[in-house]
C-alpha positions in Angstrom: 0.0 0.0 0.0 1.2 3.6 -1.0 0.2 6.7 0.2 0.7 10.4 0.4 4.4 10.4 2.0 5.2 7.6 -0.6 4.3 10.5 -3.4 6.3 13.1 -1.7 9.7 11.8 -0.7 10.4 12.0 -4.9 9.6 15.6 -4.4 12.1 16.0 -2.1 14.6 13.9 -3.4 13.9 16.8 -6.3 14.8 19.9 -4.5 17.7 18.3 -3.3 18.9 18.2 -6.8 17.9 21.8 -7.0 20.4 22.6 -4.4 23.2 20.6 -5.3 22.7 22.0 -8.7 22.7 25.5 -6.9 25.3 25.1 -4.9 27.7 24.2 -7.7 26.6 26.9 -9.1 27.7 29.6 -6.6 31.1 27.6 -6.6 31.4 27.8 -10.0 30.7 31.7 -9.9 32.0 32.9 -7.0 35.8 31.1 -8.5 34.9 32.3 -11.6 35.1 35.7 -10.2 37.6 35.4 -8.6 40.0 34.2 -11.1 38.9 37.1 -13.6 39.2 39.4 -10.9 35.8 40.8 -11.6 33.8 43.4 -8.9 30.5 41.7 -8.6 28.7 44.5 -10.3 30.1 44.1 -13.5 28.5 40.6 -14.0 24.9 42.7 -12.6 22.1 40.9 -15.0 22.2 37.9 -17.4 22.9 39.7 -20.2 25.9 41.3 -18.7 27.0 37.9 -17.4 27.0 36.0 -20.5 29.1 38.3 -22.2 32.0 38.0 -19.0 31.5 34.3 -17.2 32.0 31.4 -19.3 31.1 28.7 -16.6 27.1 28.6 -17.5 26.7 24.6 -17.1 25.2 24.9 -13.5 23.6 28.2 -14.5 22.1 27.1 -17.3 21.1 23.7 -15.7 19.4 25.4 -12.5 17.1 27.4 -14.7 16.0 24.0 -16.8 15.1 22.6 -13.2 12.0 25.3 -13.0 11.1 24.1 -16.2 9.2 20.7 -16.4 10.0 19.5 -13.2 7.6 22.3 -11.9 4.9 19.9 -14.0 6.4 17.1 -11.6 5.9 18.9 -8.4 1.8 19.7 -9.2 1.5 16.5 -10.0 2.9 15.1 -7.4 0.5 18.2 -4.7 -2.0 16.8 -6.8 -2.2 13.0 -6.8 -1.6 13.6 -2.7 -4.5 16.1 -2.5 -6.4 13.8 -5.0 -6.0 10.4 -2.6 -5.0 9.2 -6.3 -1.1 8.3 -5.4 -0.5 4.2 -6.9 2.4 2.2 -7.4 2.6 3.3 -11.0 2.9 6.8 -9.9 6.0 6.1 -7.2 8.2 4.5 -9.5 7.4 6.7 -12.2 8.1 9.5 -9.9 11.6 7.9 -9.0 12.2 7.3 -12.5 11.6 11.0 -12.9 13.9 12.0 -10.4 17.0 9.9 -11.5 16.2 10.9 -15.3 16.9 14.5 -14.3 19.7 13.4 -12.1 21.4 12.1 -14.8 19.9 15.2 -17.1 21.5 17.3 -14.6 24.5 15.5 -14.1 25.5 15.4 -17.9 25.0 18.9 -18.0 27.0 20.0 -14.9 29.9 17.7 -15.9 30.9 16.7 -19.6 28.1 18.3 -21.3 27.4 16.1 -24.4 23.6 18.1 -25.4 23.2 14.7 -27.2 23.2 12.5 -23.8 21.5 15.4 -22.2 18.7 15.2 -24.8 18.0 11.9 -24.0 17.6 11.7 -20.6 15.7 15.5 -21.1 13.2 13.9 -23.3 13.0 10.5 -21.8 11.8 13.0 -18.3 9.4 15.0 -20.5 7.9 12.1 -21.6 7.2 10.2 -18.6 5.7 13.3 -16.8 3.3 13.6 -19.9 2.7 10.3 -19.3 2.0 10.7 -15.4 -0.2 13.5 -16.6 -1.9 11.5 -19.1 -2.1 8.6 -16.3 -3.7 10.6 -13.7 -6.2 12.7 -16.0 -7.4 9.4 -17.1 -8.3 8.5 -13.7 -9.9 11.7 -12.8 -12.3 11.2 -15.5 -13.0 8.0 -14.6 -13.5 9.0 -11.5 -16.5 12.3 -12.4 -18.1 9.6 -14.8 -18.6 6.8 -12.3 
């Protein structure tokens, strides 16, 4: 039997990707920095930045991590609010998580974008799965 906690504990494991990914990349910055000898200022706004710092991995990857995984997290509020959390959702929910570990992890280290696709679009498709899953159910559920 699985229940709310069971649908939660993925959504954790997910922010604590977030800040891994976010602490690598204040490291990555703040040495960055550093060795160019740069006054914080001069790096102020993104655009600024991208033009100066050449270390964008972790930057670039922390952004992507408010991108589809925010689909994730509703789900995941949702199928716990919804009394709808199953087996099928856990493990896909795992899945979820080590797909963007790995998405996150290729990204952060080597950066091949054709390894980093895959495990991008093998995440995006299981979520739209999930979704697929669990709007399936709620209809079933409003027509019974």
């Amino acid at each position: 039997m699985v229940g709310k906690v069971d649908i939660l504990l993925p959504c954790a494991a997910m922010v604590l990707l977030t800040f891994v990914v976010w602490v690598k990349l204040y490291l990555d910055r703040v040495a960055e920095m550093r060795e160019l000898r740069l006054d914080p200022q001069t790096v102020r706004n993104s655009v600024l930045g991208a033009g100066v710092l050449k270390r964008v991995e972790a930057a670039d990857n922390f952004k992507n991590l408010f991108e589809v995984p925010v689909l994730f997290y509703v789900l995941c509020a949702c199928l716990a609010a919804s009394d709808q959390v199953t087996p099928f959702f856990v493990i896909a929910a795992w899945i979820f998580v080590a797909l963007r570990a790995l998405h996150s992890t290729i990204h952060i280290t080597y950066n091949t974008v054709v390894h980093r696709f895959y495990a991008y679009a093998a995440g995006a498709l299981l979520i739209f799965l999930m979704w697929a899953v669990f709007a399936a159910r709620l209809l079933a559920l409003r027509m019974s």
